[in-house]
Every structure is written in C-alpha cells, then in structure tokens.
C-alpha positions as CSV (number, residue, x, y, z in Angstrom):
1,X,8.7,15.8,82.0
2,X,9.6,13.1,79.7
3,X,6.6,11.8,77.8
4,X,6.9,9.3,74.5
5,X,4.8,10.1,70.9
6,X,2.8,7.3,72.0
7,X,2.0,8.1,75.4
8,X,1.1,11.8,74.6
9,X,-1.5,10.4,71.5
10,X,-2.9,8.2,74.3
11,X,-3.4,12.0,76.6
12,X,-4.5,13.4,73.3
13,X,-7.4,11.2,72.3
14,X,-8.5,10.8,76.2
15,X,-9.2,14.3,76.4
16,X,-13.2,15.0,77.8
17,X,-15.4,16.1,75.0
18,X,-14.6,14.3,72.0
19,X,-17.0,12.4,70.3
20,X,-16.0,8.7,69.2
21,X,-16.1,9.6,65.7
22,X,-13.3,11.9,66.5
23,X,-11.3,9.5,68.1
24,X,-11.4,7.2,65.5
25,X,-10.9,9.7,62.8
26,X,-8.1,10.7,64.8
27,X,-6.6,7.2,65.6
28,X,-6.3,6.4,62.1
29,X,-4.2,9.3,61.3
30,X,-2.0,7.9,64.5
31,X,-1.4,4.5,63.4
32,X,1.3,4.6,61.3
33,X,2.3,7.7,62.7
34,X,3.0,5.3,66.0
35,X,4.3,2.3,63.8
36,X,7.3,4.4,62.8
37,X,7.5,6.8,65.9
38,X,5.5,6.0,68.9
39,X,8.6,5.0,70.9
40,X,10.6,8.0,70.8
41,X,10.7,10.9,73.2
42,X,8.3,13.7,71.9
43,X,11.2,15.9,72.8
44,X,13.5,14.7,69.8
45,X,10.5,14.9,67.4
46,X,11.7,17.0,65.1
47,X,10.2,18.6,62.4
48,X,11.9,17.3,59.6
49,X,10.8,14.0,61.0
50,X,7.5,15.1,60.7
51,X,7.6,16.7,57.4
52,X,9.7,13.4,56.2
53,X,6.3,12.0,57.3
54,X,3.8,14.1,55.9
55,X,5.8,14.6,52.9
56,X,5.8,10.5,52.6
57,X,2.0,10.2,52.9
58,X,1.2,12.7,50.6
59,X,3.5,11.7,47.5
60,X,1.3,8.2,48.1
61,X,4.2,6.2,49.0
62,X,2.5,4.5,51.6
63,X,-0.8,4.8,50.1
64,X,-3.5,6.9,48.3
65,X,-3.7,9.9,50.0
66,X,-5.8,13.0,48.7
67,X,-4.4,16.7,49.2
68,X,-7.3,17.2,51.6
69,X,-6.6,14.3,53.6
70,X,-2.8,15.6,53.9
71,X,-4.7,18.4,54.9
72,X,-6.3,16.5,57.5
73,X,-3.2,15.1,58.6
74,X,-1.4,17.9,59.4
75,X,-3.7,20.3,61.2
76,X,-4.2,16.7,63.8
77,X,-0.4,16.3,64.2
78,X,-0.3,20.2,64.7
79,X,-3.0,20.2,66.9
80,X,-1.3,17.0,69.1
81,X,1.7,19.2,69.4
82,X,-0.3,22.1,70.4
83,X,-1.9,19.9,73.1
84,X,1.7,18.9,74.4
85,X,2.9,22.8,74.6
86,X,-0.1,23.1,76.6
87,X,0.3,20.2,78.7
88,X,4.4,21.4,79.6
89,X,6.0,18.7,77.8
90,X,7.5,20.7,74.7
91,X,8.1,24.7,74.6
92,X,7.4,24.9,70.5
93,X,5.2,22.8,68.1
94,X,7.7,21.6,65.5
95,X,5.6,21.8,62.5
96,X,4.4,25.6,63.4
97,X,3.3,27.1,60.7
98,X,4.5,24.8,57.8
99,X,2.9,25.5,54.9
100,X,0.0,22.8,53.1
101,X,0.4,21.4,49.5
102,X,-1.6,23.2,47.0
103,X,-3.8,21.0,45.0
104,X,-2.6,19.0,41.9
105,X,-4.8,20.1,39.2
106,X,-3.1,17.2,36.7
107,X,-4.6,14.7,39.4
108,X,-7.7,16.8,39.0
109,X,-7.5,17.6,42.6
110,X,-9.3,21.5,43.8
111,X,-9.6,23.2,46.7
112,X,-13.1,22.1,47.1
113,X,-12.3,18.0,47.1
C-alpha cells in the first residue's frame, strides 16, 4: 500500500491515547518536516533524506536547535517510521539505529540540558 509522508503523520498523530500535548509537541517537529517532504511516497524516504534533515536542523541552519531537541527530533521521526513498519506500509525504518550527536561542550551544551 502506497501511503505519502503526509498522510502517514496524519495516521501517526490520530492514533488513540495520546494526550494533546503530545500531538502538538509532535506536530511541531512535523512541520517542516512536511514543508520539504510531506508529498512524497514514504517508500522513497530514504535515510539520507532524513539524516540530510536532521543533520540540517541540528547545525541550526534553519534555526536554533539544542542537541536535546535533535534528540527529540529523531527518536519522533524514528518512532513515525516504526509506526509505518507496523502498520505494513514499509519493511525497514530508514534511520534504524543512527547514531545521536554528542553534546558540544564549546556551546556549553551536556548531557543533562
């Protein structure tokens, strides 16, 4: 079954049990996420795509973003592909087991920010 980024984020954040905060937690990591890919097929979502991403976010390109948050990020984007291996659409999760940034102790950051 073909399903778009878009489409499976909708699936994602109607799931029963989660708590608005959640969701809207959740939707902000999705927004420009969707901006750039919510059209394409979650089938040619690849994980350089989503590493270009990640990697884009956290080097504050786009805007201020905290090691932590990055953090954040990526365990929602890994937990969205999870969702869609569990609902059939994909086989693997793309960004399986990709490793997190370590902290930038120059920017003062630590692992308990």
């Amino acid at each position: 079954m073909t399903i778009t980024l878009a489409a499976l984020i909708t699936r994602f954040l109607d799931r029963p049990g989660l708590t608005n905060s959640t969701i809207r937690s959740n939707d902000c990591i999705f927004i420009l996420l969707l901006q750039l890919y919510g059209g394409l097929c979650i089938e040619i979502v690849e994980r350089k795509i989503l590493v270009a991403y990640l990697l884009v976010a956290y080097l504050n390109v786009l805007k201020q973003v905290k090691f932590t948050t990055h953090h954040k990020h990526q365990a929602v984007i890994t937990a969205l592909f999870n969702f869609a291996i569990e609902q059939g659409y994909i086989r693997a999760n793309p960004i399986s087991q990709l490793k997190r940034p370590k902290p930038d102790w120059e920017k003062g950051e630590h692992n308990s920010d």
